[in-house]
C-alpha positions as CSV (number, residue, x, y, z in Angstrom):
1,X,96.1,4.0,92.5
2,X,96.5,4.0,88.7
3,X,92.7,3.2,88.3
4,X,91.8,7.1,89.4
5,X,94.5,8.3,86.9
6,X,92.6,6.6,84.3
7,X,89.4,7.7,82.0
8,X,88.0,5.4,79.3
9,X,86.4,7.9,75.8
10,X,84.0,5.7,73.9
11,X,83.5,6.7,70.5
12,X,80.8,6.0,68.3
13,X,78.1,3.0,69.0
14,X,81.4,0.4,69.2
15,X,83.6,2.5,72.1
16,X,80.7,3.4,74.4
17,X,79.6,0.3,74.5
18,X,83.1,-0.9,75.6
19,X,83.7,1.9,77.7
20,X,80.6,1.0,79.7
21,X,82.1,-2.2,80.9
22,X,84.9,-0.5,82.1
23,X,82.5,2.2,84.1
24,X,80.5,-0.7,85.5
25,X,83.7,-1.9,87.2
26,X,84.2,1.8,88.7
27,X,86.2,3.2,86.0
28,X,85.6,6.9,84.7
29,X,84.1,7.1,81.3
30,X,82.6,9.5,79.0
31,X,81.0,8.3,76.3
32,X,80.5,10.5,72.8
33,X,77.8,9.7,69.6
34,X,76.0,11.2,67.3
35,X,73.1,8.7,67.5
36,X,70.2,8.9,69.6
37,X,69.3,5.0,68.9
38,X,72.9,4.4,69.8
39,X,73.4,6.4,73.0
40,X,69.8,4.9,74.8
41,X,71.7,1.6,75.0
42,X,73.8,3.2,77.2
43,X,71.0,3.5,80.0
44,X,71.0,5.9,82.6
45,X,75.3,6.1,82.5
46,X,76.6,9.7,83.5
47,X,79.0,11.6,81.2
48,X,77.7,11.4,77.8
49,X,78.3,13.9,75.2
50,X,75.2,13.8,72.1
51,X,77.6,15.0,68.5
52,X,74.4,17.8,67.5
53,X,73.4,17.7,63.9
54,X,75.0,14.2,63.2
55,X,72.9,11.2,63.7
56,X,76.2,9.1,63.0
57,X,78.4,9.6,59.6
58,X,76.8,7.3,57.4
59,X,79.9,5.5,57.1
60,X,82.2,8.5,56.3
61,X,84.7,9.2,58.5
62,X,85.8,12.6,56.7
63,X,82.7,14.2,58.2
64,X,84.7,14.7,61.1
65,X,85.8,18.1,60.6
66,X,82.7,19.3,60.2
67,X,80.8,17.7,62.8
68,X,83.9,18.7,65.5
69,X,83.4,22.4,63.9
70,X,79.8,22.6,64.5
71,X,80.5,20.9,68.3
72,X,83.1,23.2,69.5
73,X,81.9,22.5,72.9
74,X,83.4,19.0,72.7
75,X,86.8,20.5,72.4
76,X,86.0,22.0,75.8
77,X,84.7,18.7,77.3
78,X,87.7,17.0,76.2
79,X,90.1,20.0,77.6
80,X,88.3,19.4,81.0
81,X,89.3,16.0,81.1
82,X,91.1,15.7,84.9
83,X,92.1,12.3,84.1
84,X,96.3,12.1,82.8
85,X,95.7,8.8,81.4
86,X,93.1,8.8,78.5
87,X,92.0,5.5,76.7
88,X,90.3,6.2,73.2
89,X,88.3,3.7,72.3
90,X,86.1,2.8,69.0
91,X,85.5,1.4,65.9
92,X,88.4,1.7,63.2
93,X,85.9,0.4,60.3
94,X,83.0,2.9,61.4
95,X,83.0,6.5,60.7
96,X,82.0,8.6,63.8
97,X,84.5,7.0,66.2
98,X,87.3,6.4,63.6
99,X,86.7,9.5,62.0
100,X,86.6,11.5,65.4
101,X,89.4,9.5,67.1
102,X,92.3,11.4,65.8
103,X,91.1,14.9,66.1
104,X,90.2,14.1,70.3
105,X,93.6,12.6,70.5
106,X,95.2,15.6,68.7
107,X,93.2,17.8,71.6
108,X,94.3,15.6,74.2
109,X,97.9,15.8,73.5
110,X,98.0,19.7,73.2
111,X,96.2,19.3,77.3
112,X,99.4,17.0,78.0
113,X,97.6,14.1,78.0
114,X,99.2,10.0,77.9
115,X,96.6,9.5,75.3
116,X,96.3,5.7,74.6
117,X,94.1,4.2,71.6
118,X,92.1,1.5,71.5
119,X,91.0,0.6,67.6
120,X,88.4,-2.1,67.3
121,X,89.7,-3.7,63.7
122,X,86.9,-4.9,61.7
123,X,86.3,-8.8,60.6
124,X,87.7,-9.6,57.0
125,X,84.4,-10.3,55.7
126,X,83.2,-6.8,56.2
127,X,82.3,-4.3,53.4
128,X,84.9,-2.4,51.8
129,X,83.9,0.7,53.4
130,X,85.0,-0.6,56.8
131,X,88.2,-1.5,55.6
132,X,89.0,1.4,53.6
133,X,88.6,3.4,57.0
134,X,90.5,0.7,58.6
135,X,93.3,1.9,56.7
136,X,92.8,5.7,56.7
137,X,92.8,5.6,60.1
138,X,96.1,3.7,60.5
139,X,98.0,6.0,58.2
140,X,96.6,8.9,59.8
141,X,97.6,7.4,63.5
142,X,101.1,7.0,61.9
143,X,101.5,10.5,62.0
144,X,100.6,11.5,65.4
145,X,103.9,10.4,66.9
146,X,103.0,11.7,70.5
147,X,100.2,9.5,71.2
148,X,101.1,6.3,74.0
149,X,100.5,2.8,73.4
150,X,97.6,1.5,71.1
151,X,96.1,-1.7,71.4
152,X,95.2,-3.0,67.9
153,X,91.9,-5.5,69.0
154,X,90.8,-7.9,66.4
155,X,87.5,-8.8,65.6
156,X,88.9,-12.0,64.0
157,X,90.2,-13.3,67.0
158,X,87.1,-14.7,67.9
159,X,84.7,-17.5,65.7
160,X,82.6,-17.7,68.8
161,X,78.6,-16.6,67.8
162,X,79.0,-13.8,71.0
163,X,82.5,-12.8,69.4
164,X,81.8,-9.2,70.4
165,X,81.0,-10.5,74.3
166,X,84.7,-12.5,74.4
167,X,86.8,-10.1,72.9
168,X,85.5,-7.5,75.1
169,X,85.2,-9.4,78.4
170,X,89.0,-10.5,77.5
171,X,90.1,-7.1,76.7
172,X,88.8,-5.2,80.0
173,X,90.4,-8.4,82.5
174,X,93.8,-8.3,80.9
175,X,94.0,-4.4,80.4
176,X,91.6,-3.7,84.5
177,X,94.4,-6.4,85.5
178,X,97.4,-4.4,84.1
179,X,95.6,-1.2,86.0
180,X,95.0,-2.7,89.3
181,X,96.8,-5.6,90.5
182,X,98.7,-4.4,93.7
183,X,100.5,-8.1,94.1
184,X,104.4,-7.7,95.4
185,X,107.4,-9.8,96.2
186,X,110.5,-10.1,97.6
187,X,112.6,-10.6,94.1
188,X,110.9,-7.8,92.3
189,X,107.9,-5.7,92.0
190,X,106.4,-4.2,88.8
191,X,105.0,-0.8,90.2
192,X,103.3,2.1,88.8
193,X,105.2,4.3,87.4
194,X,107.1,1.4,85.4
195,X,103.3,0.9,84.2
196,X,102.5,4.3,83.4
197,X,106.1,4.4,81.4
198,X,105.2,1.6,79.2
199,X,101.5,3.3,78.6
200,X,103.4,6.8,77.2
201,X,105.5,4.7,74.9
202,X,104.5,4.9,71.3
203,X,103.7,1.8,69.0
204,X,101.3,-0.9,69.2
205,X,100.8,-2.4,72.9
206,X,99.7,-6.2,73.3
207,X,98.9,-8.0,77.0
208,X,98.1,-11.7,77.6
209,X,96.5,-12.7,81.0
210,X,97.0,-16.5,81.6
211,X,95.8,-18.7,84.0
212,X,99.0,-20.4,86.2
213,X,100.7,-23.1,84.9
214,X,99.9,-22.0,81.2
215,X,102.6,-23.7,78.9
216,X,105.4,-21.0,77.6
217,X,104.1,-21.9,73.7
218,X,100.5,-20.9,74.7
219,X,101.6,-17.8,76.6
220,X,103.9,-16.5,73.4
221,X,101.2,-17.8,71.0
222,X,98.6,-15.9,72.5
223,X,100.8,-12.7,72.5
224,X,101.6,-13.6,68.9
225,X,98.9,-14.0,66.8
226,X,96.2,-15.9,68.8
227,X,95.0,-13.8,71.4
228,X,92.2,-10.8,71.1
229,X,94.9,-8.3,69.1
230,X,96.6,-8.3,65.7
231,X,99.0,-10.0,65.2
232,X,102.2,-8.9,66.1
233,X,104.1,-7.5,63.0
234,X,107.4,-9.7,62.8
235,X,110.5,-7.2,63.0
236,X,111.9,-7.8,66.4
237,X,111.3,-4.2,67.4
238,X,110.4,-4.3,71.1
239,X,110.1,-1.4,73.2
240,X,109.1,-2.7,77.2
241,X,108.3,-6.3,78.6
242,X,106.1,-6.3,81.9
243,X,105.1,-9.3,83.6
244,X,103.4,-10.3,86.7
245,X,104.2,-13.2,87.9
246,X,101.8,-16.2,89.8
247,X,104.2,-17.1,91.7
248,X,108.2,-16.7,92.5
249,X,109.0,-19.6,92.7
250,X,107.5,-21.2,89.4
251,X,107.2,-18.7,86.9
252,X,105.5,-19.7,83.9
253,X,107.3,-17.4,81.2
254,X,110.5,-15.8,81.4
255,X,111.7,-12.4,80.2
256,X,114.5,-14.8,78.0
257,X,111.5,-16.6,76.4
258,X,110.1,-13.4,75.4
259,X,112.9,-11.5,73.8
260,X,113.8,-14.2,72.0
261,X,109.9,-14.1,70.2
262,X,109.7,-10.0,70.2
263,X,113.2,-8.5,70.1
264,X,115.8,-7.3,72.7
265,X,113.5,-4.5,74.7
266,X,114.7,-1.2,76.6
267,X,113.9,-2.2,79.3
268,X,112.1,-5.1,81.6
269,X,109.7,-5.1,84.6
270,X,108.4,-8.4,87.0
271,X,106.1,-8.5,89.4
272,X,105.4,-11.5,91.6
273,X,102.3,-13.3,93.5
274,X,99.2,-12.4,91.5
275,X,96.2,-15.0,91.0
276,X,97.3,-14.8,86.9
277,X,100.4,-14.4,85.0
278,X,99.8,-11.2,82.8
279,X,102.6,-10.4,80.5
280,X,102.6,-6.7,78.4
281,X,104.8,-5.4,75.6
282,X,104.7,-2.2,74.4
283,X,106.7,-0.2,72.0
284,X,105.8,-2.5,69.2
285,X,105.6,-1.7,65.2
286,X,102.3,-1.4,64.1
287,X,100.4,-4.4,62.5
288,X,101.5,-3.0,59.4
289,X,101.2,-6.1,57.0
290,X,97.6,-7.1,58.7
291,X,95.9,-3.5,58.2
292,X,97.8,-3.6,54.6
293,X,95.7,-6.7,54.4
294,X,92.4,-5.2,55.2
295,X,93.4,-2.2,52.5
296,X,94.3,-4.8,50.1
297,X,90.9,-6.2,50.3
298,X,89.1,-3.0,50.1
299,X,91.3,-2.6,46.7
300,X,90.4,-5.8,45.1
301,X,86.9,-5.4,45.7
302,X,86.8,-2.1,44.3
303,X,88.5,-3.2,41.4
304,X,85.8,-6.0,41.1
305,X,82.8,-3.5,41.5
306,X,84.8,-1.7,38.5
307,X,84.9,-4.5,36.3
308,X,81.5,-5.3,36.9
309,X,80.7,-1.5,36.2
310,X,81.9,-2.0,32.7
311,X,80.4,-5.2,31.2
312,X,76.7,-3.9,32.5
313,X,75.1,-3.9,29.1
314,X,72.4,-1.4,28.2
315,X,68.8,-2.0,26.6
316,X,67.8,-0.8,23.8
317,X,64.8,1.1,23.0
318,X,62.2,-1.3,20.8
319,X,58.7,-0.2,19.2
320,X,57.0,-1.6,21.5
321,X,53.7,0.2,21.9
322,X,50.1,-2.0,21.4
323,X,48.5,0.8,19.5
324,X,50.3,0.3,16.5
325,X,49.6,-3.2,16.7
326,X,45.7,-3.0,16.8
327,X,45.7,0.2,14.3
328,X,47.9,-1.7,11.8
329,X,45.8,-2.9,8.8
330,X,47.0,-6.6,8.1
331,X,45.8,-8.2,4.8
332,X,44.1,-12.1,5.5
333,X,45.5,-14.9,4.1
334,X,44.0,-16.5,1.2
335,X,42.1,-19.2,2.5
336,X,42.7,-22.6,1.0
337,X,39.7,-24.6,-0.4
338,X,38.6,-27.4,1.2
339,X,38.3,-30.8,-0.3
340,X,34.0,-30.3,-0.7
341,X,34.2,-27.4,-2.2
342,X,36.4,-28.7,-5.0
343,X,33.8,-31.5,-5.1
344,X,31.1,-28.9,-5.4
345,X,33.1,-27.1,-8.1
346,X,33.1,-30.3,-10.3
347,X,29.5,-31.5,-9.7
348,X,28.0,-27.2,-11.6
């Protein structure tokens, strides 16, 4: 079963806790922070890794280096990995997982790994720091070529007040789905090895799980630009389509419908008779224009906090000091007679 091939690395505060919903539904999970706070939230879950000496980066992802140099051990616990399929999951706008994400998938690789990442994108109303690592990250993930599918999940796809609680719930039944669902039919079946195919394909990776009889506009939509990922970057570059199917006699979404949205792909799977149409496409472009976005706002802030930086005005020093006031010898006004006393003057 794919599920057993399968081990979910949280990183940071952001990851674990994601990873943990995976574990509670029987997955394999190891979980990795530098935070004590962070990691009791965890409870009593098995396989977690403390980062010594690094209570968290302070929001600076380059301290990655050192903390992996002064960890080495990690490198071992990652190398020990059984696992062939490794989800990395965490925070692109913090600094321990985003920071730490590359180098573990780097190590993973070189131990012939399918290592698959799982960026948490931060809101647009974050501080610039967020997005500036944002965008480090995403150039940096550009260059390691060898890594599988990464699925790109947006904070801003949510306005809902437990945001976090729907895009994670969301994320774990479309991706546990994609994992587990053992449905078949007589036209066609989308099996595991078509799966793990479209997992070791590079480029961003998006799923939709529908309910049956979910109209074709929703389905694409929700692929597109609605559903918990970024949306899709617009140059019909399409690797793999998989879809599973409700039913085989009334399929909501067909594979036509699709490449006309995404691109002509490689190659297509279908699956038939599951209790939800799912529908995955990997070998996608990265969101390129929404994580140039996020850097874009990082960069007109900036500039703002410079402007502001040069129009602070300075005081200047002033002789202020009472002493001088009460030692200072001030001559009294001549006093002005009063009308009697000019009276008195004329009476002598």
């Amino acid at each position: 079963m794919l599920k057993e091939k399968v081990l979910f690395l949280g990183l940071g505060n952001c990851g674990c806790k994601i990873s943990k919903i995976f574990s509670d539904a029987g997955y394999t999970s190891m979980y990795v922070n530098g935070s004590d706070q962070d990691l009791k939230l965890l409870g009593d879950a098995k396989n977690i890794y403390r980062l010594n000496g690094f209570d968290g980066f302070g929001g600076h992802r380059d301290r990655a280096i050192n903390c992996i140099s002064e960890n080495m051990d990690f490198i071992n616990e990652l190398k020990n990995i059984e696992q062939e399929i490794v989800f990395i999951i965490f925070g692109a706008g913090g600094s321990t997982g985003s920071g730490i994400s590359t180098v573990a998938a780097e190590i993973l690789i070189e131990s012939k790994k399918t290592v698959c990442m799982i960026p948490v994108l931060p809101f647009k109303h974050e501080p610039i720091i967020k997005h500036t690592n944002t965008h480090e990250l995403v150039v940096e993930l550009q260059d390691i070529e060898e890594t599988g599918a990464t699925l790109f999940v947006n904070n801003e796809s949510s306005t809902d007040k437990d945001n976090f609680d729907f895009i994670n719930k969301n994320l774990f039944k479309a991706l546990n789905m994609y994992l587990t669902d053992f449905s078949y039919g007589v036209l066609n079946n989308f099996d595991e090895s078509e799966r793990i195919e479209m997992l070791k394909e590079h480029g961003a990776f998006i799923l939709s799980l529908n309910k049956p009889h979910t109209s074709t506009k929703d389905i694409i939509d929700s692929l597109k630009k609605d559903g918990i990922f970024a949306p899709v970057q617009n140059n019909f570059l399409c690797g793999n389509i998989g879809i599973i199917h409700h039913d085989e006699n009334d399929s909501d979404i067909k594979i036509e419908q699709l490449v006309t949205e995404f691109g002509k792909p490689l190659n297509s799977f279908e699956g038939y008779n599951a209790t939800d149409t799912l529908v995955a496409i990997s070998g996608l472009s990265y969101p390129v224009d929404y994580i140039d976005a996020l850097g874009k706002l990082a960069q007109s802030a900036l500039d703002e906090r410079k402007r502001g930086a040069n129009s602070v005005k300075r005081l200047q020093s002033l002789d202020l000091n009472l002493n001088n006031v009460q030692n200072e010898k001030q001559e009294k006004p001549i006093k002005k007679k009063s009308k009697l006393d000019l009276i008195k003057e004329l009476n002598k």
